[in-house]
SEKOL-644462 format. One record per atom (N, C-alpha, C): x, y, z; residue in one letter. Coordinates in steps of 0.1 Angstrom, whole numbers, plus 5000, padded with zeros to 4 digits. Atoms other than C-alpha are relative to their C-alpha. Layout:
% SEKOL-644462
XYZA...
//
This chain:
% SEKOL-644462
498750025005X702255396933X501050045011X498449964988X705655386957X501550004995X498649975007X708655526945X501549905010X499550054992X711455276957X501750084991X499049935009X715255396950X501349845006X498750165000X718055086944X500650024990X498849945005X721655206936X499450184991X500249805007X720255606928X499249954989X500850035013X717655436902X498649995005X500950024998X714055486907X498849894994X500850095001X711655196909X499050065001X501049964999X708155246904X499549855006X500850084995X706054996924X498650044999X501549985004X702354936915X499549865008X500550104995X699954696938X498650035002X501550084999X696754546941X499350125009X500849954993X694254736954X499049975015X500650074997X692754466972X501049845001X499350124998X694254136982X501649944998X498550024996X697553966987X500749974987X499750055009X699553946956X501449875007X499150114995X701353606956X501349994981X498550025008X703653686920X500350135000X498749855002X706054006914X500050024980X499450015012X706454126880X501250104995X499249895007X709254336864X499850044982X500549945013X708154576832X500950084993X498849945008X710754686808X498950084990X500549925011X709254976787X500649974986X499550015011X709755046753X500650124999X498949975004X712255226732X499550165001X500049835008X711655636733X498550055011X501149994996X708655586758X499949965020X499550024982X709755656799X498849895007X500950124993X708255376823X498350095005X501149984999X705755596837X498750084989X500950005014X704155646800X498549915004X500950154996X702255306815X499750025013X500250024987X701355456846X498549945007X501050065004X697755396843X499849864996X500250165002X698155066825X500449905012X499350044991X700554936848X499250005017X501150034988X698054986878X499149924998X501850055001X694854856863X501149834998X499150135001X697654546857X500249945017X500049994987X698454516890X498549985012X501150034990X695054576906X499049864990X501150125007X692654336883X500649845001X499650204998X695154026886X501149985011X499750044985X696054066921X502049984994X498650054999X700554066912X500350205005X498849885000X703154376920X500650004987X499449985014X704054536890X501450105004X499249954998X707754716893X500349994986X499250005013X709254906864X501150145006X498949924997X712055146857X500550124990X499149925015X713555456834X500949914996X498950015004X715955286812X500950084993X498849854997X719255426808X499650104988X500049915009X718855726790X498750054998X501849974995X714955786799X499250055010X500749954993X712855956815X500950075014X499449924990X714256036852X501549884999X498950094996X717055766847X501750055006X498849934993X720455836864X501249934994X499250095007X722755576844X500450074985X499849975005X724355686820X500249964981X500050035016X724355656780X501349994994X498450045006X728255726772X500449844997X499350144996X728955366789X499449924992X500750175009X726555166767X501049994986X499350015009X728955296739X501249934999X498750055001X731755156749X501049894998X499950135005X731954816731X499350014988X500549995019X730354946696X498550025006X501749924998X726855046690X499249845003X500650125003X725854686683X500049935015X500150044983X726554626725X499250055007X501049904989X724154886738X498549895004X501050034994X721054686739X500649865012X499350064992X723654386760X500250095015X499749884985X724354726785X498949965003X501250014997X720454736788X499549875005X500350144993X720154386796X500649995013X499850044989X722654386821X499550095015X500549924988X720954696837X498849965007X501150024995X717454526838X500449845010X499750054996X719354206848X500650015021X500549934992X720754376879X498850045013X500849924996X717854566890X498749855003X501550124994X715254246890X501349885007X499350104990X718154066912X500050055014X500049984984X718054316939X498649975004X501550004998X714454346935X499449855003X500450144991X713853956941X500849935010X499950054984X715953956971X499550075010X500549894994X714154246984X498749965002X501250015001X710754076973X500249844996X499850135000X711153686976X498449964993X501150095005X708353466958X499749984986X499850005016X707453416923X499450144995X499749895008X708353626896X500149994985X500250045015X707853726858X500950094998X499349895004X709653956836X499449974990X501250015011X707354106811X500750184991X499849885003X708254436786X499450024987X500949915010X706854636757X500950014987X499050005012X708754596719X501449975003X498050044997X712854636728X499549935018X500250044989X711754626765X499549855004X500350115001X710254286758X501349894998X498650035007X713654156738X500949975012X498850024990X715554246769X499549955012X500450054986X713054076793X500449874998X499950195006X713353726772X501749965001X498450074999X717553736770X500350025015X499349974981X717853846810X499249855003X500450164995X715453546813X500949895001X498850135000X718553316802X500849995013X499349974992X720153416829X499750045018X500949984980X717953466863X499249895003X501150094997X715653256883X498750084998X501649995008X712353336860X499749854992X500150165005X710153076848X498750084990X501149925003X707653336830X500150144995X499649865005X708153616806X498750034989X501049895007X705153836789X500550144992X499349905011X706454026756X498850034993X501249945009X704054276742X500750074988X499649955009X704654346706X501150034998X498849965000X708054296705X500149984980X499450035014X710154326668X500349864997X500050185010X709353976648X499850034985X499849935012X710454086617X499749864987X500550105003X709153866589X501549954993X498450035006X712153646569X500850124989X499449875013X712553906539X500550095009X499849894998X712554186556X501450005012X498950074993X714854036585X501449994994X498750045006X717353936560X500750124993X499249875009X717554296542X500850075012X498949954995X718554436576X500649945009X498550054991X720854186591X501050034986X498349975006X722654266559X500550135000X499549854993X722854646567X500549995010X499250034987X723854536600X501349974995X499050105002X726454326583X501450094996X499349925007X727754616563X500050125009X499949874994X727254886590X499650124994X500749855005X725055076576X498950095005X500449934989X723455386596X498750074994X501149895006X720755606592X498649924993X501050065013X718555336573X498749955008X500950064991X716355206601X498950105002X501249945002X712955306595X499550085012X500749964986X712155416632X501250145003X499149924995X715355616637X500050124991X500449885008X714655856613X499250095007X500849914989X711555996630X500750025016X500349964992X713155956659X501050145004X498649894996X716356206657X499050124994X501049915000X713356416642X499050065007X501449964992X711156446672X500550145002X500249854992X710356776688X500649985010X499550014985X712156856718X499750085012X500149864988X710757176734X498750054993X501449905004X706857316733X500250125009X499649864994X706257636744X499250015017X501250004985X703057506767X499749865003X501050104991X701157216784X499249934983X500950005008X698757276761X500149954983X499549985019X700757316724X500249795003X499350175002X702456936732X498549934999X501350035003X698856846739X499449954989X500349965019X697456966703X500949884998X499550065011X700256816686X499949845004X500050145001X700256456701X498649964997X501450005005X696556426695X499850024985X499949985016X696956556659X501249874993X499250085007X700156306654X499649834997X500950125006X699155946636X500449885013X499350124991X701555786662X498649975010X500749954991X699055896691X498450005000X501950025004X695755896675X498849945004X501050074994X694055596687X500450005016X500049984984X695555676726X499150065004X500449944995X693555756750X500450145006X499549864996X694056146763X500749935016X499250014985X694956036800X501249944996X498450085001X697755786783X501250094992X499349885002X698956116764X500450085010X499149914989X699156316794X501049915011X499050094993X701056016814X501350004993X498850065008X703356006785X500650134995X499249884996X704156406787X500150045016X499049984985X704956416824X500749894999X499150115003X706956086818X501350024991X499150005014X708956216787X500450125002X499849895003X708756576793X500250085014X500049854989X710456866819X499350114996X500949855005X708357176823X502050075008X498549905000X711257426824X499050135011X500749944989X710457716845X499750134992X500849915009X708957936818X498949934997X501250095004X706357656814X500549954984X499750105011X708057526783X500249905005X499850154996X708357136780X500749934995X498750105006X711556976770X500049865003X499650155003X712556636756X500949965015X498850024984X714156466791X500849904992X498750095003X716156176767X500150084982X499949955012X717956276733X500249904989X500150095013X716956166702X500949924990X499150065010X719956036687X500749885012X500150134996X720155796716X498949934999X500950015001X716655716710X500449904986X499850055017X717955626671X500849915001X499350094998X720455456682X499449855007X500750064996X718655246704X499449884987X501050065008X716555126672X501849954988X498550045011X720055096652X500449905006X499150114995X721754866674X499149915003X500550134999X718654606674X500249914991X500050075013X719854306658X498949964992X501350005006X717554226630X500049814997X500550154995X718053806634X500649955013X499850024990X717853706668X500349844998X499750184994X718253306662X501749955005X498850044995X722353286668X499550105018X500449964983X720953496702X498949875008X500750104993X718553236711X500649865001X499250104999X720852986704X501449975010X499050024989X723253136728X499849975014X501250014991X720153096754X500649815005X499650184997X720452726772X498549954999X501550075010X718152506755X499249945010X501050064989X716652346787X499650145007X500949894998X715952736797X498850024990X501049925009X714152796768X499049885001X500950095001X712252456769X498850055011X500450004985X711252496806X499250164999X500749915002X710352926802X498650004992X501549985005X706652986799X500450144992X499749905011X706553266770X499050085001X501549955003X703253486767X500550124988X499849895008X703453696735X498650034993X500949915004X700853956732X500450114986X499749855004X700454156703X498350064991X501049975008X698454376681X499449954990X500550055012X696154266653X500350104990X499249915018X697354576630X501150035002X498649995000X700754566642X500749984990X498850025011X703654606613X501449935007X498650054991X706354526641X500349835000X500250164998X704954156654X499449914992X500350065016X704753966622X499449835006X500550124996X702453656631X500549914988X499250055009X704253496600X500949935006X498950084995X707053426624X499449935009X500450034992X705253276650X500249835002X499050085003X706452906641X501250005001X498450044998X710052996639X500150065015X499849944983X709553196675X499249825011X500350114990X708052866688X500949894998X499350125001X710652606674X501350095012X499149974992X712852806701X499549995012X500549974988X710452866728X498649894997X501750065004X707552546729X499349995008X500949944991X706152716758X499650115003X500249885005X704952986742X498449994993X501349975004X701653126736X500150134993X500249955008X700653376707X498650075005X501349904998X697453656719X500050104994X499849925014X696353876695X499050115010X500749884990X694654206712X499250104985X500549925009X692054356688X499950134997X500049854997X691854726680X500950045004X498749944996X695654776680X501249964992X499050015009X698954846665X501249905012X499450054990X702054796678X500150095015X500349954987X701055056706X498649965009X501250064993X698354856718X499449995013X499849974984X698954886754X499150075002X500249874998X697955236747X498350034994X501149975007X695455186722X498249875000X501250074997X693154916736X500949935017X499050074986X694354876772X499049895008X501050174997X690954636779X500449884995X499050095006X692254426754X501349955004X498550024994X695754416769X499349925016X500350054983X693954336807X499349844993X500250115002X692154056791X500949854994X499150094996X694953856777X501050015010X499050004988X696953946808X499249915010X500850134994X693953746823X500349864999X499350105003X695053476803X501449915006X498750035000X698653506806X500149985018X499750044990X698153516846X498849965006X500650074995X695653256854X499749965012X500250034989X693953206890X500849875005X499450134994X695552856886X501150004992X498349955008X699252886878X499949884994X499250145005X699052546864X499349984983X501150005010X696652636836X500850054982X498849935012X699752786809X499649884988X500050105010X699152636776X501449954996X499050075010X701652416758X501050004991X499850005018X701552496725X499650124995X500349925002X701152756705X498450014996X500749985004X697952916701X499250124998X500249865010X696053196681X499150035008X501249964992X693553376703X500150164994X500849884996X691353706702X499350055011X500649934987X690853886731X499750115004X
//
């Protein structure tokens, strides 16, 4: 891995181990979960299908240097728009820096904000793992909380202004992510990637929270809960023309294969991969799984992208 730094913001660079990559990708994390949580994944990605993988803290994460006040400053309901314009940005210097073809691919929110920066850059190819596809009911109860401004109610934000913020040791954070249900099916190396990623050792050997949970809640508060007036604000010969790849879990509650029709009458170059032996942390919890549709999704013959939608196990 090569730490690259553009405008005081650290890039992580991940490459092939072996042969010349001929595409670039850019990896938006997810919501509560610093880039190098995927330090591991993010390599074996890189080395098995020959591309450059580049990701980043977003604001308010991990080592990020950007700040969180500013995303407030147009209502809460603008912050994930700030985040777009940061990954927006950051994969413009980075493909004048690195000319050739390029994807933009991210992980639940990180995915969201890879697909609306797509409207707007030269990408022809975006890879969304288990992003929020909320099914119509449930969609509709909270765009009307949205509607009404109502706080606190979002199922994710609760745990998250609840997390822990400071163990005493290495070890104690250890224990408890291993005992917590979130964490269960991870492997231990993607737990220890994802306390040096998330966590300062202090200089008593305690390990403090590095982002604060009530930006974390927020985050999950200000995701709209119907994206079609957003996709509608997308240009419709982008969206025809973008290749789509949406990976998710087979026990995911997030990525509702229900919607999967109304996510293709927007995008009809969009493929649907289902990753067995996983939630919506799948990445984490079957990362073979995750390399094999990424096999898929980046085919030796760029010309091989399916069409239409279709249902796979991989």
């Amino acid at each position: 891995m090569k730490t690259l730094l553009i405008d005081g913001i650290n890039i992580y660079q991940f490459g092939p181990t072996s042969g010349q990559a001929e595409r670039s990708v850019l990896f938006a994390h997810a919501t509560g979960i610093a880039a190098l949580s995927y330090k591991e994944i993010l390599q074996r990605w890189a080395t098995e299908h020959v591309v450059n993988v580049f990701t980043f803290d977003a604001r308010g994460h991990g080592e990020s240097t950007l700040e969180t006040k500013q995303a407030y400053e147009d209502g809460l309901e603008s912050i994930p728009w700030k985040l777009c314009d940061d990954l927006k940005t950051i994969f413009s210097k980075l493909k004048a820096e690195f000319p050739g073809l390029w994807s933009l691919a991210g992980h639940s929110l990180g995915g969201w904000l890879s697909l609306y920066a797509a409207s707007e850059v030269d990408v022809e190819h975006v890879v969304l793992l288990d992003i929020p596809l909320l099914p119509p009911s449930s969609a509709f109860l909270w765009a009307t909380a949205c509607l009404f401004k109502q706080r606190g109610i979002h199922p994710l934000s609760r745990p998250a202004r609840r997390r822990k913020r400071l163990f005493r040791t290495r070890r104690e954070a250890l224990i408890a992510f291993k005992r917590n249900p979130f964490f269960r099916k991870w492997d231990e190396r993607h737990i220890n990637h994802y306390i040096d990623a998330n966590f300062e050792t202090q200089s008593d050997g305690a390990l403090r929270l590095r982002h604060d949970p009530e930006w974390e809640a927020d985050l999950f508060e200000s995701q709209p809960a119907l994206h079609t007036p957003l996709f509608l604000k997308m240009n419709s010969n982008k969206r025809k023309i973008v290749r789509v790849e949406l990976i998710a879990g087979d026990q995911s509650k997030i990525c509702d294969p229900a919607s999967i029709r109304y996510f293709h009458q927007f995008f009809p170059r969009m493929r649907w991969l289902v990753v067995p032996r996983g939630g919506h942390m799948f990445p984490f919890e079957n990362t073979a799984g995750l390399m094999s549709a990424l096999a898929l999704a980046f085919p030796k013959n760029t010309e091989s992208f399916l069409t239409d939608v279709e249902l796979k196990a991989v």
